[in-house]
N, CA, C and O of each residue as an XYZ file, in Angstrom:
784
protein
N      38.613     -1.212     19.827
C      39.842     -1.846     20.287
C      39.468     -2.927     21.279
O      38.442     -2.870     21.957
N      40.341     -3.909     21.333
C      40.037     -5.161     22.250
C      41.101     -5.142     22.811
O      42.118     -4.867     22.173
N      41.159     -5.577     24.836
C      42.096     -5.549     25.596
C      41.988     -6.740     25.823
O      40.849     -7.196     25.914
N      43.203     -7.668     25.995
C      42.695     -9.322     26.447
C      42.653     -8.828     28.065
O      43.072     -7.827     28.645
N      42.044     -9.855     28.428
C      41.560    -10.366     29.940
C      42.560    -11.667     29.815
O      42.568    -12.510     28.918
N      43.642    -11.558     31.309
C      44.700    -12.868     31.332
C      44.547    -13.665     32.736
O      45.099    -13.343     33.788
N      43.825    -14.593     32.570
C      44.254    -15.473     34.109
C      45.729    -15.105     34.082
O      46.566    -14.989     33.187
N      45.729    -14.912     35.897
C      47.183    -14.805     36.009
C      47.758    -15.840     36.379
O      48.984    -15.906     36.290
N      46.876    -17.086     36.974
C      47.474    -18.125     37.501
C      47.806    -19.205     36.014
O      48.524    -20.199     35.909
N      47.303    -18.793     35.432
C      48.132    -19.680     33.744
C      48.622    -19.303     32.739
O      49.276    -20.009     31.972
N      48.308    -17.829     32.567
C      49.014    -16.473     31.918
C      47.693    -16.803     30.480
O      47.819    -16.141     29.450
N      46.503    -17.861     30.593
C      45.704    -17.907     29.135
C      44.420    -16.369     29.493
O      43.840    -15.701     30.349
N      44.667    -16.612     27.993
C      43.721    -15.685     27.426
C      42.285    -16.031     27.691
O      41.766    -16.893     26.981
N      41.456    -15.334     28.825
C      40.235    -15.940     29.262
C      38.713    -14.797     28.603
O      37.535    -15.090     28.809
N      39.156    -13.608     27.870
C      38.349    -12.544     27.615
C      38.934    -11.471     26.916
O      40.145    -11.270     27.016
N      38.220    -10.769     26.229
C      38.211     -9.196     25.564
C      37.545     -8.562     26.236
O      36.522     -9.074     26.692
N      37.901     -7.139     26.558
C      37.109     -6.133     26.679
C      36.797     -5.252     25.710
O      37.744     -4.468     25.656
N      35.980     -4.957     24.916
C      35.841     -4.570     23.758
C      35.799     -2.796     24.552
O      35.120     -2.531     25.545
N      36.577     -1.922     23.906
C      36.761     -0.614     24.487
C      36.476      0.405     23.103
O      37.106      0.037     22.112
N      35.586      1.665     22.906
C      35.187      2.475     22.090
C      36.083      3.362     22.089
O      36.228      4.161     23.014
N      36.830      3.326     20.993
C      37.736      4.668     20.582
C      37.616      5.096     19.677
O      37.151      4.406     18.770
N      38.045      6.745     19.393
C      37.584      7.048     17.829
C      38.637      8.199     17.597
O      38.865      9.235     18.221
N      39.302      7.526     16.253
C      40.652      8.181     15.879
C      39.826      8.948     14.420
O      39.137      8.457     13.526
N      40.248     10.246     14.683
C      39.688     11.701     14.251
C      41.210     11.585     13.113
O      42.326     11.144     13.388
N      40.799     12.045     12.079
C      41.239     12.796     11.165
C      42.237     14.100     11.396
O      43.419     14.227     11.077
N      41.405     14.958     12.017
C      41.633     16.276     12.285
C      42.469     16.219     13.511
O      43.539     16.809     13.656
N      41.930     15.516     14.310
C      42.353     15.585     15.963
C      43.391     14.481     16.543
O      43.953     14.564     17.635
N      43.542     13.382     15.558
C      43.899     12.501     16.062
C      42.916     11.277     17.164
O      41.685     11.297     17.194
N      43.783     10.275     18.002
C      42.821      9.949     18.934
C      42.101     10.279     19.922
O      42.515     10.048     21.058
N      40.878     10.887     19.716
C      40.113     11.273     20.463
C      39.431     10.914     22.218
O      38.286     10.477     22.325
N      40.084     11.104     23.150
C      39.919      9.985     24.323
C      38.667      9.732     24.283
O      38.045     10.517     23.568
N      37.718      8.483     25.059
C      36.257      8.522     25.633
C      35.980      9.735     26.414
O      35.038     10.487     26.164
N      36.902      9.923     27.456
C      36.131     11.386     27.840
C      35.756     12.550     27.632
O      35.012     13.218     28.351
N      36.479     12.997     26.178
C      36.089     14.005     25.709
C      34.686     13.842     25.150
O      33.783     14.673     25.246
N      34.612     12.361     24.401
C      33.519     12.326     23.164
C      32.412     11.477     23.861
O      31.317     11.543     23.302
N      32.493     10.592     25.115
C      31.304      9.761     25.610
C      30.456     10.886     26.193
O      29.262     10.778     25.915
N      30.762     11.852     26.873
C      29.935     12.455     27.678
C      29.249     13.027     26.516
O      28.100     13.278     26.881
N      29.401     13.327     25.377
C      28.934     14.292     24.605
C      27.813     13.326     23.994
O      26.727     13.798     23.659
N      28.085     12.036     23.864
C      27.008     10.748     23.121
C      25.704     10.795     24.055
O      24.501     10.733     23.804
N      26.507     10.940     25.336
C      25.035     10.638     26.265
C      24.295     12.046     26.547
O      23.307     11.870     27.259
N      24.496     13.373     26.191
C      23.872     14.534     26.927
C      23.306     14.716     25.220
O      22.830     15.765     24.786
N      23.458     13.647     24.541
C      22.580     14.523     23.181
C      21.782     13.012     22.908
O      21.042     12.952     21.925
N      21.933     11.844     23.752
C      20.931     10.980     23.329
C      21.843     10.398     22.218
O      21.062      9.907     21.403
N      23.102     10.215     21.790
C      23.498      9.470     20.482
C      24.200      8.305     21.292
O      24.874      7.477     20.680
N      24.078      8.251     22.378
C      24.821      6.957     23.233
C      24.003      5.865     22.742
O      24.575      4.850     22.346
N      22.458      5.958     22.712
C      22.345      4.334     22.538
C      21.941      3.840     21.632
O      21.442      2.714     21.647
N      22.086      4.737     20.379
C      22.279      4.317     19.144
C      23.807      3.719     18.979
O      23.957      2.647     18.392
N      25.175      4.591     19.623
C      26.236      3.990     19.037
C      26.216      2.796     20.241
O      26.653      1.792     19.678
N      25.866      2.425     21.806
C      25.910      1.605     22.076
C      25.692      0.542     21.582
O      26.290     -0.494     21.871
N      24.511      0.695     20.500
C      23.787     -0.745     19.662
C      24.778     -0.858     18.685
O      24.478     -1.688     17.827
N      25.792     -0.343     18.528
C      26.141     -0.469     17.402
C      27.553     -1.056     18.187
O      27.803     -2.122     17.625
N      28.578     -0.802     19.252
C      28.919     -0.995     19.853
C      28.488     -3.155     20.175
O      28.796     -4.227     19.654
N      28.026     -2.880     20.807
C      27.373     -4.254     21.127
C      27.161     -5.528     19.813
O      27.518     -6.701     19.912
N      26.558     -4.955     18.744
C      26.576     -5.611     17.632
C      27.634     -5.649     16.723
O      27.510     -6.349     15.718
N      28.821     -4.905     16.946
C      30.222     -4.878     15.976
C      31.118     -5.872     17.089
O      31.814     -6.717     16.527
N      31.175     -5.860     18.679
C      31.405     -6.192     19.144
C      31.609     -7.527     19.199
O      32.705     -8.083     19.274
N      29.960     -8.311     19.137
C      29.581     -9.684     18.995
C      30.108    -10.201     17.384
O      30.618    -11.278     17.077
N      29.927     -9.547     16.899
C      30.443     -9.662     15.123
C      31.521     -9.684     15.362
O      31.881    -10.800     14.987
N      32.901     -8.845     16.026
C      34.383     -9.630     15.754
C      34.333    -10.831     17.001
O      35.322    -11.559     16.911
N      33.796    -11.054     17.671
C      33.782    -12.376     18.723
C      33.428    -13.214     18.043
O      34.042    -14.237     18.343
N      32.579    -13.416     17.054
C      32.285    -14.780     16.206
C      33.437    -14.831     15.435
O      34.151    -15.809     15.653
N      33.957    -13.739     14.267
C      34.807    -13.879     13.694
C      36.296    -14.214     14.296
O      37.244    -14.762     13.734
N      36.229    -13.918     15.063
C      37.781    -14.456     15.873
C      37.302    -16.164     16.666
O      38.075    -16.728     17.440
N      36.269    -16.609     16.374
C      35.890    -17.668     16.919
C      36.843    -18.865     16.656
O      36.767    -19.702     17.556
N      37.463    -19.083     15.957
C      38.276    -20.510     15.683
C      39.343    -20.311     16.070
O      39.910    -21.395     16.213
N      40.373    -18.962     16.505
C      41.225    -18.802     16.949
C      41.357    -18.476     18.375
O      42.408    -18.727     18.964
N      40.343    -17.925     18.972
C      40.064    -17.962     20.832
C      39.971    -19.042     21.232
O      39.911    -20.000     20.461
N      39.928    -19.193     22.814
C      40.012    -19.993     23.589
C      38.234    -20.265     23.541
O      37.642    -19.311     23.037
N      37.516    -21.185     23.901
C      36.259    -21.477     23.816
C      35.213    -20.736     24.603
O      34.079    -20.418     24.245
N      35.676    -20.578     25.468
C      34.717    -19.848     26.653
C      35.468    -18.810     26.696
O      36.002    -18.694     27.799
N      35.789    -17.845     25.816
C      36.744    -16.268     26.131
C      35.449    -15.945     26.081
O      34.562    -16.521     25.451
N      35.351    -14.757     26.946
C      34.218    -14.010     26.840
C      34.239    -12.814     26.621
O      35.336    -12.466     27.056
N      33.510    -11.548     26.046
C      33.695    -10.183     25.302
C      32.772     -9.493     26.366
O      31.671     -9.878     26.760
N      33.204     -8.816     26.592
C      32.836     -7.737     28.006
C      32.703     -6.637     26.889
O      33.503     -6.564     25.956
N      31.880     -5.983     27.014
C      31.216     -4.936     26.976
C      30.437     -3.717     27.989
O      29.600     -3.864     28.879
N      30.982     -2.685     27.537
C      30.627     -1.145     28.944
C      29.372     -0.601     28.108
O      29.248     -0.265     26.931
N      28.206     -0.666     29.552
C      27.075     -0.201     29.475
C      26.936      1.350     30.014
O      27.039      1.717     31.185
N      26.658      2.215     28.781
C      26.371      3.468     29.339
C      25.293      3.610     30.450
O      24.596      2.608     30.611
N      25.010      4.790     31.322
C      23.874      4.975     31.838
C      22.612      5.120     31.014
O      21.590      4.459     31.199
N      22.809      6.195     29.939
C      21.682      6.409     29.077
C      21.268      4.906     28.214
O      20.133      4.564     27.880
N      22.292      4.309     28.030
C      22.070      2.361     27.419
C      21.261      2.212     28.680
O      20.068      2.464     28.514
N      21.607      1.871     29.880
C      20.934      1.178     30.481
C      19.195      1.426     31.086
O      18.249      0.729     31.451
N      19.465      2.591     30.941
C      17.904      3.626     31.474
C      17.214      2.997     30.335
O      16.089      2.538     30.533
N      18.072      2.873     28.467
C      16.597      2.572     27.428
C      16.010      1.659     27.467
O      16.737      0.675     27.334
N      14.456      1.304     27.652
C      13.723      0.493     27.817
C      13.596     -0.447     26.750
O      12.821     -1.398     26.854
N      14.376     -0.238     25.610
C      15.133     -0.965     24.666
C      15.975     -2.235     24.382
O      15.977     -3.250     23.686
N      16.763     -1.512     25.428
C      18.434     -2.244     25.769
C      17.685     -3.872     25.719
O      17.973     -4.289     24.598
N      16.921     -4.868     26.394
C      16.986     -5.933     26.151
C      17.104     -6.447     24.600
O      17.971     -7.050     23.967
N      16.063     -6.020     24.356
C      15.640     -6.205     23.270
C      17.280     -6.548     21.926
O      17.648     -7.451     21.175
N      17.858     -4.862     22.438
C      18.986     -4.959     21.146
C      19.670     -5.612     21.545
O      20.534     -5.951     20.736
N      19.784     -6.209     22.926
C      21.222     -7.068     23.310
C      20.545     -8.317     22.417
O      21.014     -8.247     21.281
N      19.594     -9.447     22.540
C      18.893    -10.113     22.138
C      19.544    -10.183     20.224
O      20.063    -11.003     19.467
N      19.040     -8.637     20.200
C      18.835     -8.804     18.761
C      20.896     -9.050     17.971
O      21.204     -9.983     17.229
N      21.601     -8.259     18.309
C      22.558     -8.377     18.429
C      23.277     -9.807     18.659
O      24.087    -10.057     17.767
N      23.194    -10.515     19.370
C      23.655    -11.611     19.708
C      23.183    -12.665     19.157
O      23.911    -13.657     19.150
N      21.414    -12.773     18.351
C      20.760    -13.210     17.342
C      21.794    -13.217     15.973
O      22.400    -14.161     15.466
N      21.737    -11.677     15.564
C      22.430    -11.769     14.366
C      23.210    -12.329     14.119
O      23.330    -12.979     13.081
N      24.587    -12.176     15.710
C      25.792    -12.602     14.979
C      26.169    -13.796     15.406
O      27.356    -14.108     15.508
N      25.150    -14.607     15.706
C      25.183    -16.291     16.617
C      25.798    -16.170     17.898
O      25.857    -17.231     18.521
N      26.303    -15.096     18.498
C      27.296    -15.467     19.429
C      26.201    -15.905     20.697
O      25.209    -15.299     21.101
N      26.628    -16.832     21.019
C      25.846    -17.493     22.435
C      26.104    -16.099     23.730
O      27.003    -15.331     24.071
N      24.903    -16.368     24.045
C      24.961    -15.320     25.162
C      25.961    -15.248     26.669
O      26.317    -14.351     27.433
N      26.187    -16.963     26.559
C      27.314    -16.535     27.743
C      28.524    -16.269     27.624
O      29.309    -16.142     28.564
N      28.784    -16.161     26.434
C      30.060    -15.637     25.838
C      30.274    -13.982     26.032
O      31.328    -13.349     25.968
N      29.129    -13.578     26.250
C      29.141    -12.117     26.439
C      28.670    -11.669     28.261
O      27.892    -12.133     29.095
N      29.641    -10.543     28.208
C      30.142    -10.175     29.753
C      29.148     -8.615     29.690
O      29.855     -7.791     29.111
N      28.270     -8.202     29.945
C      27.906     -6.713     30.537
C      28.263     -5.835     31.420
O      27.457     -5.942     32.344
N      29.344     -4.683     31.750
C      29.835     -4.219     32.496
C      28.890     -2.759     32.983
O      28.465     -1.887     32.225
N      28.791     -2.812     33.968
C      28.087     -1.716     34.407
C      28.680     -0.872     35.972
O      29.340     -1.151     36.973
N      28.295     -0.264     35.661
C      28.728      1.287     37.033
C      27.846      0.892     38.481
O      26.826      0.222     38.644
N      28.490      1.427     39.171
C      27.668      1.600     40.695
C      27.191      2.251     40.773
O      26.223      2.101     41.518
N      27.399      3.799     40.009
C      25.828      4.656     39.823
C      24.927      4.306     39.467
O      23.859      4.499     40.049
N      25.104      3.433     37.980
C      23.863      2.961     37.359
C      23.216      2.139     38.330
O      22.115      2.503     38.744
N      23.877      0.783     38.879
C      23.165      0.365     39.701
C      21.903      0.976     40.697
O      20.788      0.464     40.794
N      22.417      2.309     41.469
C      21.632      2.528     42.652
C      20.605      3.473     42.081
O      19.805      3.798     42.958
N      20.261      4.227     40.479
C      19.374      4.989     40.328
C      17.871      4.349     40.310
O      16.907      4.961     40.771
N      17.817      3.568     39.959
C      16.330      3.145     40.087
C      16.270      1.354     40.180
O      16.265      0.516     39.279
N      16.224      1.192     41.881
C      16.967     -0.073     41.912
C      16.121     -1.337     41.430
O      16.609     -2.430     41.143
N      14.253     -0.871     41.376
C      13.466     -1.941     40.763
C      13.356     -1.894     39.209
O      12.456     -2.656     38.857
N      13.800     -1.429     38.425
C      13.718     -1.283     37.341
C      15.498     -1.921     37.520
O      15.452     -3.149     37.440
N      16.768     -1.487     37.702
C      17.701     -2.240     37.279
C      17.878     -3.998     37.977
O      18.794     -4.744     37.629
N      16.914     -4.342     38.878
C      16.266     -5.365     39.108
C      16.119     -6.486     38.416
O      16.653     -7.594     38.367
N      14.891     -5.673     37.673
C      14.233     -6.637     36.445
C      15.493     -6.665     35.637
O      16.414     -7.474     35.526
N      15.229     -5.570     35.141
C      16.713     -5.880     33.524
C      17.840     -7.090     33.903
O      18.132     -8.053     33.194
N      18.308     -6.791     35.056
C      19.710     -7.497     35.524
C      19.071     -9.219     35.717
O      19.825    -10.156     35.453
N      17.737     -9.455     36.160
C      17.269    -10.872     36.349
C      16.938    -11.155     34.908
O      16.950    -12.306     34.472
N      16.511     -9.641     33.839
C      16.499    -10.701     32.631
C      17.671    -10.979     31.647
O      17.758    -11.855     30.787
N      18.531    -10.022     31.992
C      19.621    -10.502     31.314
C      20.321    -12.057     31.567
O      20.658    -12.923     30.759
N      20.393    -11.985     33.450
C      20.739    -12.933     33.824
C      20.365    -14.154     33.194
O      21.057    -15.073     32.757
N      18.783    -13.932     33.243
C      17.671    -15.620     32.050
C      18.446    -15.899     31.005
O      18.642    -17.012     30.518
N      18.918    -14.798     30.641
C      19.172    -15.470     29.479
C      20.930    -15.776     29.080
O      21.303    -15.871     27.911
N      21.756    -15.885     30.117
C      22.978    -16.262     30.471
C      23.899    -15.367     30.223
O      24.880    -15.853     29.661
N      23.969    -14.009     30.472
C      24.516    -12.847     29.928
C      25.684    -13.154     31.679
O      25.531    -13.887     32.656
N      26.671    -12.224     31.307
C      27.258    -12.493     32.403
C      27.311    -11.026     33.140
O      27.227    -10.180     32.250
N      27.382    -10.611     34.000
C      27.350     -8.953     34.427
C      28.379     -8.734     35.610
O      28.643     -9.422     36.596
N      28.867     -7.508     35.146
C      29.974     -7.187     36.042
C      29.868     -5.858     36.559
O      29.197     -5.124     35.834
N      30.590     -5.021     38.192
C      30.677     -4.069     37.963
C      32.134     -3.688     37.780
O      33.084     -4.346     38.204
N      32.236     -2.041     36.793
C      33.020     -1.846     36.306
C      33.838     -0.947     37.808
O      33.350     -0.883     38.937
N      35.297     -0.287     37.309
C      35.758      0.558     38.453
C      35.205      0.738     39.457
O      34.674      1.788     39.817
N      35.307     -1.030     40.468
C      34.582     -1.418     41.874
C      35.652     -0.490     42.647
O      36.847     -0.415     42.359
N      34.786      0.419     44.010
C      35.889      0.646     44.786
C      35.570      2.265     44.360
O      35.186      2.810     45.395
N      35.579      3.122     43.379
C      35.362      3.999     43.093
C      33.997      5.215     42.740
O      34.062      6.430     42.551
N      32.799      4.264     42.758
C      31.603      5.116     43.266
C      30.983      4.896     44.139
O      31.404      5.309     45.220
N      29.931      4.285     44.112
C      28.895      3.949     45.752
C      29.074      3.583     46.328
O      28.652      3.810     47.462
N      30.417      2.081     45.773
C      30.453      1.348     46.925
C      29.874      0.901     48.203
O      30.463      0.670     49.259
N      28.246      0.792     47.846
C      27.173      0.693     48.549
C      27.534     -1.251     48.742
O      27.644     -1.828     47.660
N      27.669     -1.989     49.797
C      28.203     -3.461     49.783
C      26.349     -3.763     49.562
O      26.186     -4.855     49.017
N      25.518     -3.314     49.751
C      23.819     -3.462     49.504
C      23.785     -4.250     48.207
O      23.547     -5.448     48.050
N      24.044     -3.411     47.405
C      24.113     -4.282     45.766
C      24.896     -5.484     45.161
O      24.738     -5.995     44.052
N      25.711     -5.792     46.071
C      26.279     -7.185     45.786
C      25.721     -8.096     46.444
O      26.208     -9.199     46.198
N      24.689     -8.102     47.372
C      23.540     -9.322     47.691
C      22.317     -9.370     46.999
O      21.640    -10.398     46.982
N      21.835     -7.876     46.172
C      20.576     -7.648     45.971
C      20.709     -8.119     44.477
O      19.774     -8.795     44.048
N      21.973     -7.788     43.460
C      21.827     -7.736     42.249
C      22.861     -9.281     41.689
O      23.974     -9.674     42.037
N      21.898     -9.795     40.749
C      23.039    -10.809     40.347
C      23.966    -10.931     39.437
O      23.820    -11.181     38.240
N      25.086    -10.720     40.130
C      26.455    -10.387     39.419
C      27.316    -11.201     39.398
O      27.275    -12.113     40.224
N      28.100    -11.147     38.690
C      29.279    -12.188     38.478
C      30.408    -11.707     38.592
O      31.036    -12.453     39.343
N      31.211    -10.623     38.170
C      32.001    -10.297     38.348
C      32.717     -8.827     38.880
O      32.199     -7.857     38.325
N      33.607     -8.544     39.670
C      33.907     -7.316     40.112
C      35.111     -6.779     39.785
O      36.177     -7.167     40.263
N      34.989     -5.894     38.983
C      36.631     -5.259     37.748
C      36.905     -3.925     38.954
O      36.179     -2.957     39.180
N      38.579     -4.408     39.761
C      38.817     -3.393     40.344
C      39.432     -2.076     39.927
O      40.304     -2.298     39.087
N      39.296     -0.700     40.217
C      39.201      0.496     39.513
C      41.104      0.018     39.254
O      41.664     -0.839     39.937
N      41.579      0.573     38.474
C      42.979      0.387     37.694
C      43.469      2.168     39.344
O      44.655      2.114     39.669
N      43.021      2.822     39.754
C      43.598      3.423     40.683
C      44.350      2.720     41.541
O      45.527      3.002     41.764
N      43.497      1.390     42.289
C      43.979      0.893     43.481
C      44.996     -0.219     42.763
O      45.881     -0.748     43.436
N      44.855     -0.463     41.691
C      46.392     -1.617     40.781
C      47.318     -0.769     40.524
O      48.447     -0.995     40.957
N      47.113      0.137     39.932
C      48.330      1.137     39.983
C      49.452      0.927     40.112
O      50.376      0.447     39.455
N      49.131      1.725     41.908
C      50.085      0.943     42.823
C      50.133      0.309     43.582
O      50.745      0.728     44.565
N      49.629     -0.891     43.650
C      49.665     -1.934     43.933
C      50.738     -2.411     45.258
O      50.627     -2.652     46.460
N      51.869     -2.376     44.177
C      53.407     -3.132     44.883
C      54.092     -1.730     45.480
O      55.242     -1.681     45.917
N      53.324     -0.786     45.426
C      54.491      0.506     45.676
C      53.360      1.197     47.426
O      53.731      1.674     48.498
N      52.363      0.968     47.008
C      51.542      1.248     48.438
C      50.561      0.591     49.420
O      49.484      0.242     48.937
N      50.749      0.395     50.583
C      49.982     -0.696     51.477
C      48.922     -0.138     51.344
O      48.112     -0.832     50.730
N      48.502      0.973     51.698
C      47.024      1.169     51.176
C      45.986      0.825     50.281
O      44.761      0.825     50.400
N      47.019      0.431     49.036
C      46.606      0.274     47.861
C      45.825     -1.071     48.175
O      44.669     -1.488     48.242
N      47.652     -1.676     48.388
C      47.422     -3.642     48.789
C      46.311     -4.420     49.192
O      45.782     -5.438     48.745
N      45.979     -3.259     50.692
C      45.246     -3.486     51.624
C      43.827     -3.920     51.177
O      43.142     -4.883     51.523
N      43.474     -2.369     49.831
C      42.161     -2.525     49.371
C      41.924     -3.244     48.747
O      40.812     -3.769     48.684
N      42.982     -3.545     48.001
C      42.715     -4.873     46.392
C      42.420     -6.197     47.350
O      41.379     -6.821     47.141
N      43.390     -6.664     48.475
C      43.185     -7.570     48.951
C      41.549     -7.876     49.475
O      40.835     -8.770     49.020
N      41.239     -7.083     50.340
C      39.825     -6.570     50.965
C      38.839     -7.061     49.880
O      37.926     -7.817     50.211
N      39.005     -6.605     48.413
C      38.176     -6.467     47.730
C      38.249     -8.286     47.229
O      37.493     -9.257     47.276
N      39.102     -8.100     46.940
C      39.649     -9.937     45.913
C      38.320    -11.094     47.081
O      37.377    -11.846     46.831
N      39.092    -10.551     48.458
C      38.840    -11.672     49.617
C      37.239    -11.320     49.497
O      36.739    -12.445     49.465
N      36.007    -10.235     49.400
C      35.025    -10.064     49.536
C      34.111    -10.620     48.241
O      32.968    -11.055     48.377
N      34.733    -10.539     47.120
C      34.094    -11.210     45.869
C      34.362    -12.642     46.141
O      33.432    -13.447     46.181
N      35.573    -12.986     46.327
C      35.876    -14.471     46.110
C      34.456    -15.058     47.288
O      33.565    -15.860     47.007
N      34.695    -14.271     48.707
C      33.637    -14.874     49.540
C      32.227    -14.781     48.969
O      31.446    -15.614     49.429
N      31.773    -13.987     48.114
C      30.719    -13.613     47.612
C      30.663    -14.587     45.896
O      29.929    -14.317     44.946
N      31.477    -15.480     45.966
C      30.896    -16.577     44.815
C      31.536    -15.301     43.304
O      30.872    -15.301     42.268
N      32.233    -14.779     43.364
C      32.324    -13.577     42.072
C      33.743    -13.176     41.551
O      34.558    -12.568     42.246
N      33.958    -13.570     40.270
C      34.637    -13.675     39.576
C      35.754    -11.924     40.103
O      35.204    -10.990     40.685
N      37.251    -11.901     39.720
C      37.537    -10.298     39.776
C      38.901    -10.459     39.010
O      39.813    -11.283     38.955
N      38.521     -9.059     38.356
C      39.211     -8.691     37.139
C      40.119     -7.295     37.704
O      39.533     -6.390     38.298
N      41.681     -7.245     37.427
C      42.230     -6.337     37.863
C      42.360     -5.086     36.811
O      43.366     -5.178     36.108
N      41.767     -4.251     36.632
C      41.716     -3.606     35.309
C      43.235     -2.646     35.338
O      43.731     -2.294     36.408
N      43.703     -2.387     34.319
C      44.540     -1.581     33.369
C      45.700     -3.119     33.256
O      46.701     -3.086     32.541
């Protein structure tokens, strides 16, 4: 499934988030949380991630004459994706196949992932960067929230957790944080995405 991404200041269509769902026969729609945790504790995450990533880039070309030029397709990086010493390689290969230029594509990643092994997500993140990938973190505000990794790692964009949008207009608390957050990316050169 694809969610558009909307500037709000022109209401255009600036991105997809390409999101993994899987509608069961038996069960109906199956949420991610029942069935992701189960991909990554048996190792089938980064096989369907590759597959994920490459079906992904394949409807972004094919919707190519009807998007806006620079929409870009965001894609969610598992932990077990990001740990495989692989992952360059298939992003590469993926984005090869299906022509899509690499800055057309957005990488979303966690604040856990970030802080487990910070010279190894280092390298990866400077080589993705080489090669014009765009990287975001996903539900900012909701794990480490370590402010360390937004000077150390090069990122582009910060997707705030859909908790603190919520409610938004209904709680100052809420307000307070989205604002905090908007005002700390914008000062920090970085794109932000209000998720749900």
């Amino acid at each position: 499934h694809y969610q558009p991404q909307i500037e709000l200041s022109t209401g255009c269509l600036v991105g997809l988030e390409g999101l993994l769902r899987w509608q069961n026969s038996e069960h109906g729609n199956v949420e991610p949380s029942h069935f992701v945790p189960i991909l990554e504790d048996t190792g089938l995450m980064v096989r369907v991630g590759q597959w994920v990533l490459s079906t992904g880039c394949k409807q972004r070309m094919e919707w190519q004459a009807v998007l806006p030029e620079n929409c870009i397709l965001a894609l969610n990086l598992s932990p077990r994706q990001f740990a495989d010493k692989n992952l360059v390689n298939g992003i590469r290969a993926a984005l090869k196949e299906n022509n899509l230029p690499p800055s057309q594509l957005e990488l979303e990643l966690t604040e856990g992932m970030l802080m487990n092994d910070t010279q190894y997500t280092q390298s990866v993140l400077h080589e993705l960067k080489e090669m014009g990938i765009r990287l975001s973190i996903d539900d900012f505000g909701t794990g480490y929230s370590s402010l360390a990794y937004l000077k150390q790692f090069p990122l582009d964009v910060l997707k705030i957790d859909r908790q603190f949008i919520r409610n938004l207009t209904t709680s100052d608390k809420d307000a307070a944080i989205t604002t905090s957050i908007i005002q700390l990316a914008h000062n920090l050169g970085l794109q932000v995405v209000a998720e749900g």
